[in-house]
N, C-alpha and C positions, 0 to 999 in steps of 0.2 A: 546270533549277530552280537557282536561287542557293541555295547552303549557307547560308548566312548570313540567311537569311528563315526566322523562326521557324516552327512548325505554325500552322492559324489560329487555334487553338483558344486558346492564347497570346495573341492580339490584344488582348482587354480588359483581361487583366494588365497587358501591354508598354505601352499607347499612352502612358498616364499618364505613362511613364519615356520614351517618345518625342517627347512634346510639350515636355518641358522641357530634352530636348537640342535640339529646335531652337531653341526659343529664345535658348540659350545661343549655339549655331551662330549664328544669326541676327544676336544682339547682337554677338559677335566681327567676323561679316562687316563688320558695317554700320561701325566702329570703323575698319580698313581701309581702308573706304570713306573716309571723312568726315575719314581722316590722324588723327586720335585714336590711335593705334596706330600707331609707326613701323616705317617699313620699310627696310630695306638696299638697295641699289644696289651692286654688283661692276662693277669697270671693262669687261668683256665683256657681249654677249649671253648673254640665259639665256633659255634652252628649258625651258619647265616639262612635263612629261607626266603624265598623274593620271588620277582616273576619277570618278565620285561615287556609286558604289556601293563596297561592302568585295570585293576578289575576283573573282577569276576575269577578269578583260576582258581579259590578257593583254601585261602593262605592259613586262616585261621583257625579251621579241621583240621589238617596238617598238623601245625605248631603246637594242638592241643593234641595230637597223636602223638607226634616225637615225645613231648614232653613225658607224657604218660607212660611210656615204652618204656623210654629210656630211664626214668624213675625205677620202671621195673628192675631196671637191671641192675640197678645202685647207684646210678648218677643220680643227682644234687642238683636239678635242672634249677633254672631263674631265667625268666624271659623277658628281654630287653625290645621295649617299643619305644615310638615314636611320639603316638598317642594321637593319630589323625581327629583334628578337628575338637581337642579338649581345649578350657582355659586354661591359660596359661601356657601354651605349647612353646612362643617365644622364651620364654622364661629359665631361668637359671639354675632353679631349685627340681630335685628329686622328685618327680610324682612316686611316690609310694601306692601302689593302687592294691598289692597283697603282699606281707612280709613273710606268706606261707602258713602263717597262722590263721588272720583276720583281714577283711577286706577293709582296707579304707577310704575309695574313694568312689564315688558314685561314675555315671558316663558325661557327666558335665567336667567336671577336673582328669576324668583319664583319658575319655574316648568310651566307642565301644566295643570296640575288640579286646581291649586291655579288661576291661570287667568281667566281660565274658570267657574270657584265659582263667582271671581268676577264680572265677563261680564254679567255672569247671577241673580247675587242677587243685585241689586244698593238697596244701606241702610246695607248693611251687611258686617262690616270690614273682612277682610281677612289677617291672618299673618301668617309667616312661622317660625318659628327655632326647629332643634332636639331637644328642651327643650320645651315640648310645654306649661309648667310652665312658663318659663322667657316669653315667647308669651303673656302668660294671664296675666302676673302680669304688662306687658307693656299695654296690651289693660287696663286693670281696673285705669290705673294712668291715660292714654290722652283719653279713649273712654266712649263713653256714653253708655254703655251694662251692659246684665245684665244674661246672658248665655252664655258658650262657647259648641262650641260643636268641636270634635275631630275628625278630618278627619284622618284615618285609624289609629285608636288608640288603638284599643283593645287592643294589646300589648304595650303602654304605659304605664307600671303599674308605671312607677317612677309620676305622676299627680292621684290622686284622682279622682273617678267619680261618679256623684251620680245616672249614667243610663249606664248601657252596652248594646247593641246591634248590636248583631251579626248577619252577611248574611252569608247565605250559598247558594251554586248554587243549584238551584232547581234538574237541570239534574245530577250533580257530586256532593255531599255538600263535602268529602272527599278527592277529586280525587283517586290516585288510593289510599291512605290509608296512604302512606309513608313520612316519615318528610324529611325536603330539607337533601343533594342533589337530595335524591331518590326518592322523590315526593314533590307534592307540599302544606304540610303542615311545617306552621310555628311553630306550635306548638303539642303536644299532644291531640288528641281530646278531653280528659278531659279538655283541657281548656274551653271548651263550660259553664263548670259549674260559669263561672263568670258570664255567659250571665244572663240578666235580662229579656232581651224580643229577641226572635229569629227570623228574617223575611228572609222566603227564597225566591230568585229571579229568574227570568226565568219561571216563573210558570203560564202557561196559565188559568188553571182551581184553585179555591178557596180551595180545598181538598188537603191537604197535608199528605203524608204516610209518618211518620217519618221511616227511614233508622234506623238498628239495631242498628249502633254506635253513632248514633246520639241518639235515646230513652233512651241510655246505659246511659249517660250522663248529658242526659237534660230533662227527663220525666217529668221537672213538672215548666219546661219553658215555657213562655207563647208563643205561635208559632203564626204567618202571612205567609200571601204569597203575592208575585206582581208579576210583570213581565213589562215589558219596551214595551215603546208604542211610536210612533212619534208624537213630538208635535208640528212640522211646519219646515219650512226652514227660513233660514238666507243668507245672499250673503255674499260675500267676506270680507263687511267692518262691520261683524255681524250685521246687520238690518235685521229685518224679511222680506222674501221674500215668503209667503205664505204658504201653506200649501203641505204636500206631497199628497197628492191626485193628484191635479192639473199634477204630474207627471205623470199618471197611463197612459200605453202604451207606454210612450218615451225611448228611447234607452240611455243607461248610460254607464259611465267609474266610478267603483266605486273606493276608496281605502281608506286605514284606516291603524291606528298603536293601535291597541289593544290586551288584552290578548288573547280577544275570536271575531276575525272579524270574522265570520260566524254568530254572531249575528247581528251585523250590515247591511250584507249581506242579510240575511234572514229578516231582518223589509225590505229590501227596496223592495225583491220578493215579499212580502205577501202584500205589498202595488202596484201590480200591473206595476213595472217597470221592462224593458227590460235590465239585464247586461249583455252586450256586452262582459264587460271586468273587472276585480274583481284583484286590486294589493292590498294584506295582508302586509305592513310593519310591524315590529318589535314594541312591547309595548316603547310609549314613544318616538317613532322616531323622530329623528331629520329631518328636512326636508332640506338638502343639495343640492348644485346644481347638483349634481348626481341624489339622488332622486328624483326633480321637472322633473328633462330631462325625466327620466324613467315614468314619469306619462303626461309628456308632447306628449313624443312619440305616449304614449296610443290611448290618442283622436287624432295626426295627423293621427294615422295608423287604426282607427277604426270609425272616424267621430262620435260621439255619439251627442246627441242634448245636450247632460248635463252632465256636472263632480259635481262626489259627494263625500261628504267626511262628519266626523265628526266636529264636534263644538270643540272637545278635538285633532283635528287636523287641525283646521280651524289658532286655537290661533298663533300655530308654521310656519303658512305659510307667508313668506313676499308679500307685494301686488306685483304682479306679471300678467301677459299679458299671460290669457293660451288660449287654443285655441277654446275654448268653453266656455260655463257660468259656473261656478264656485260656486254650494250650498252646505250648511253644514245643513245636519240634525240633529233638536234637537231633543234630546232623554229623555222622561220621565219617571217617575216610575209611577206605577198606583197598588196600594196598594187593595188586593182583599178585608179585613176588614178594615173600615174606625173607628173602635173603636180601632187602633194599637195609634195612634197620642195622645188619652183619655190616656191610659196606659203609656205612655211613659210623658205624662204632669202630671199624677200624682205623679211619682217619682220625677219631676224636683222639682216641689211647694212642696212635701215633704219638701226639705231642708230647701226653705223659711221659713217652718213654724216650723223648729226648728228639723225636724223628727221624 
């Protein structure tokens, strides 16, 4: 179930307030649309990646997969955020959070997505601002790139893209159907019709049964599927510390701050560990010394051989003395058609070469 979808019982309160975000939505699109509303153009391709629900479809595996792929192949990646929930986010100035060299800024001034992009892609700048224009036209003056790609951008329509791709959750792609507050789409699901390449996630098996409102819309979008897989552990000061297997039978404290911890959850059952004890925090949580006590308590009161957590919660943690070992599971994407990356580079080199 999507976090972010109210109770039902809520429905008649919320729609009122749902009907006139979409409209609002809607009027913006259509503005976009019709160039009433100007947009930016950067001298490179831009890879937009986004969702059109709030949550959970797993944007920042992804973004850390393309980047890396596509690295491989000789693009010049630089990932442009937003920077959910940093200091300073109003603000007008550059977050610089990796110039591809060195990280420079912690999850208090970037976020924590943005660190965690960093920690994981070295060679790959990472910058932040609501403008994610003024972002790219800063990387094209001091970086050596030559692609941006757009961490939850879909609804950035104020930047230019010459690739849209859209996740949708494999088990929910809609949640319950309803625009915020009443649910948790951002937009109308006609907006799917910008997508260019569709990839849904959570998807164990390669076959994908496109959903009525989803076909309604996008029949003739090119469709994927993946699903997240573990790609090893890290300790406290992010070094790899092995692999999760090596856990299989050990008794764990787990916890996490995501939209959908039951997936995180459920990788660490299906890899054969004991959860003792399972604390769900809040998307994005801050880790305060209230929070650390309440996870500290955990393992005095439960002795577990190992505290687990995520990479995208590792970032937010200060080094700190817990009372057991302390690993952060990496989390990957594993793409079921490996001709998704083909399609998606064809439209990059498109621009290149003029379109």
């Amino acid at each position: 179930m999507n976090p972010y979808a109210p109770p039902a019982v809520l429905a008649p309160v919320l729609r009122p307030a749902a009907w006139l975000y979409g409209l609002a939505t809607a009027w913006r699109n259509r503005q976009y649309e019709a160039g009433t509303r100007p947009t930016e153009q950067l001298a490179h391709p831009v890879l937009a990646v986004g969702n059109l629900t709030v949550g959970g479809t797993g944007k920042t595996p992804v973004v850390a997969h393309l980047a890396a792929e596509l690295q491989r192949r000789g693009w010049r990646p630089a990932i442009l955020s937003r920077g959910y929930r940093r200091r300073g986010e109003r603000g007008e100035a550059v977050a610089v959070v990796s110039d591809g060299t060195i990280i420079r800024l912690g999850p208090e001034d970037a976020g924590d997505e943005p660190v965690l992009l960093a920690r994981r892609l070295p060679g790959v700048p990472v910058l932040c601002h609501r403008r994610r224009g003024i972002a790219g036209r800063w990387a094209e003056a001091n970086l050596s790139v030559n692609l941006f790609i757009l961490d939850d951008g879909f609804q950035h329509l104020a930047l230019d893209r010459d690739c849209n791709l859209l996740l949708l959750d494999g088990a929910e792609p809609l949640g319950n159907g309803r625009l915020l507050p009443a649910g948790p789409l951002r937009e109308h699901p006609r907006g799917m019709r910008r997508a260019d390449l569709i990839l849904f996630t959570r998807c164990a098996a390669p076959a994908v049964a496109l959903p009525p409102d989803v076909a309604r819309h996008a029949c003739s979008v090119p469709v994927f599927s993946s699903d997240f897989v573990p790609a090893g552990l890290v300790d406290g000061d992010a070094r790899a510390a092995g692999a999760l297997d090596a856990l299989r039978g050990r008794r764990a404290v787990a916890f996490c701050g995501l939209a959908r911890p039951e997936t995180f959850f459920g990788i660490l059952e299906s890899a054969g560990i004991a959860l003792i004890a399972r604390l769900a925090f809040a998307d994005h949580q801050i880790y305060d010394a209230a929070a650390r006590e309440r996870i500290a308590a955990a393992c005095r009161r439960d002795t577990p051989d190992v505290l687990l957590t995520t990479e995208k919660d590792l970032v937010k943690l200060p080094p700190e003395a817990w009372p057991c070992p302390l690993r952060a599971v990496s989390i990957a994407v594993h793409v079921h058609q490996p001709s998704w990356l083909d399609a998606i580079e064809a439209r990059l080199t498109a621009r290149q070469s003029g379109k």
